[in-house]
C-alpha angles and dihedrals in degrees: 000000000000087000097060085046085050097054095021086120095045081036102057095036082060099056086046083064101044091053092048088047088058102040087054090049090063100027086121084060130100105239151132136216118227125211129034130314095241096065135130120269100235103074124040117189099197127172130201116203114248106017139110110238095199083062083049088048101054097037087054091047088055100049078054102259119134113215129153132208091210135075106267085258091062094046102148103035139093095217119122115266103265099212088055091057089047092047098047104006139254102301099035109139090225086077089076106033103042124096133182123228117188121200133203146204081239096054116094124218089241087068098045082051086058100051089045088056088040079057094046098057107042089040087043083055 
């Protein structure tokens, strides 16, 4: 614990830039951002319009990413996000095309890279 406290600021200035990198890496692609402007780094609930998150979920799953289309408090299950129901209400297309990627001091920007191009290639589709 007194580690992370130790390297919470390196740590958090690297997860800005893992975010960024990935956010760079699909900037061709149609997509939102859910949530408010003013958020923590670490988790980045992003839709792409017209598609079924519970396909992106299970593509991404394959090619060995773990994403999730919940809050962190609902992992496991298939249900619609519930802050995003509460955000944008119950028939909101963003319940089915939203995902939530969580990064990490641990994650690398390769791998971020790599989900970026995964993306690329199953919403280019």
């Amino acid at each position: 614990m007194s580690d992370a406290i130790a390297h919470k600021d390196e740590n958090y200035q690297h997860v800005q830039e893992l975010r960024q990198a990935f956010l760079d890496g699909i900037s061709d692609l149609d997509y939102y951002i859910n949530g408010s402007q003013h958020k923590m780094p670490h988790v980045l609930n992003i839709g792409f319009p017209n598609q079924n998150n519970g396909i992106l979920l299970t593509q991404l799953d394959l090619a060995g990413f773990a994403v999730s289309t919940g809050s962190a408090c609902t992992a496991g299950t298939v249900d619609p996000s519930h802050v995003l129901s509460s955000i944008y209400g119950d028939d909101s297309p963003r319940l089915t095309e939203s995902i939530r990627i969580s990064f990490s001091e641990l994650n690398t920007i390769s791998e971020v890279q790599q989900l970026a191009q995964k993306l690329i290639e199953i919403v280019g589709k």
